[in-house]
C-alpha positions in Angstrom: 0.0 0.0 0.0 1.4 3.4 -0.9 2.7 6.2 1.8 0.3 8.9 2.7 1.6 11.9 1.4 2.1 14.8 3.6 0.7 18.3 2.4 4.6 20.0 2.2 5.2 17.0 0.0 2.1 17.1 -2.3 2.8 21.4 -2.1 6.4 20.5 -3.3 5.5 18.0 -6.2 3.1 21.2 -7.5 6.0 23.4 -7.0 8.8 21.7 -9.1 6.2 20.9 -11.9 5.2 24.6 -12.2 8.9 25.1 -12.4 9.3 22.1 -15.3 6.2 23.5 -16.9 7.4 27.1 -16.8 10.5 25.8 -18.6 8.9 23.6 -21.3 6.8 27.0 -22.2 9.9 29.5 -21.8 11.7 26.3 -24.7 8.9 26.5 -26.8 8.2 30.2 -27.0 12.1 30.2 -28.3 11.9 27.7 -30.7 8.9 29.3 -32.4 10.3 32.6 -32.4 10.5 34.5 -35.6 14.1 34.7 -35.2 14.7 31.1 -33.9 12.9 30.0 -37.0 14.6 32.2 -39.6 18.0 31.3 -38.1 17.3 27.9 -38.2 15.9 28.0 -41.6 19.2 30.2 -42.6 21.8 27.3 -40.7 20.0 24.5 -43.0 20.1 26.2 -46.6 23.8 27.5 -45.6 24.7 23.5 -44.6 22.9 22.4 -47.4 24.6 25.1 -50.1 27.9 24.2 -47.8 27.5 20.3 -48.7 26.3 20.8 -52.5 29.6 23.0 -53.4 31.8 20.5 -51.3 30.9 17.8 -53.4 31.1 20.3 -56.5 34.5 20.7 -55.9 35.5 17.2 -55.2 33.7 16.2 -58.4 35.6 18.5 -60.1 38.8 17.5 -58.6 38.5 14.3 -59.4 37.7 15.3 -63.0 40.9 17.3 -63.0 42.8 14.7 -61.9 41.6 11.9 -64.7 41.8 14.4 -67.9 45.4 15.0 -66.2 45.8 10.9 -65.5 45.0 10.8 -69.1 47.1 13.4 -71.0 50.2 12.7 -69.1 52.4 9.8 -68.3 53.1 8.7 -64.5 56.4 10.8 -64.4 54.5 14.2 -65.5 55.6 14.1 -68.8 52.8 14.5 -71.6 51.0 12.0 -73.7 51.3 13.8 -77.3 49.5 11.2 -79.2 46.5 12.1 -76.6 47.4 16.2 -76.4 47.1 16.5 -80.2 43.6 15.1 -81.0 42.4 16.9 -78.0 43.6 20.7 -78.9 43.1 20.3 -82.6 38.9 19.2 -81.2 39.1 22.2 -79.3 40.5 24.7 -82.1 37.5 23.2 -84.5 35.1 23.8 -81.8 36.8 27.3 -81.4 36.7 27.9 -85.3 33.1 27.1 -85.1 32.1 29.5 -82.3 33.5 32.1 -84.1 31.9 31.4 -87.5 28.8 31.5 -85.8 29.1 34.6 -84.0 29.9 36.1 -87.4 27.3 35.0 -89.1 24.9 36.4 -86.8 26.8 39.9 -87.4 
């Protein structure tokens, strides 16, 4: 059978859950404060922006580092049968551009 409670007992049990409901209420007026909202809205677009350009730039490292895997020999030196093809594509796609842009003039 449980313990009789004494009144300065029950009064204290009323006291320290006003205090934990006067906390809970003082946490959630933060949270949805206009501020606390736009900050936290502003902290996840930054991390996400943050984590898109991150993987941007390893992508594109790892891009660098292949073309440069293949156009050049393990000791640096270049690959010219490789080189040649590639700059001669990009001069045709370069003589094209500008044939275009002067046709348009």
């Amino acid at each position: 059978m449980p313990e009789a409670r004494t009144p300065a007992q029950i009064e204290a049990d009323i006291v320290r859950r006003r205090e934990q409901l006067a906390e809970t209420l003082d946490e959630i007026g933060v949270r949805m404060h206009p501020k606390t909202i736009i900050g936290d809205a502003k902290a996840r677009v930054t991390s996400a922006v943050d984590h898109t350009a991150g993987r941007a730039v390893v992508a594109v490292n790892r891009l660098v580092t292949d073309v440069k895997d293949g156009l050049c020999h393990e000791d640096g030196a270049p690959r010219v049968e490789r080189i040649v093809p590639v700059a001669l594509f990009a001069a045709g796609v370069l003589g094209l551009l500008v044939l275009s842009v002067r046709r348009k003039r």
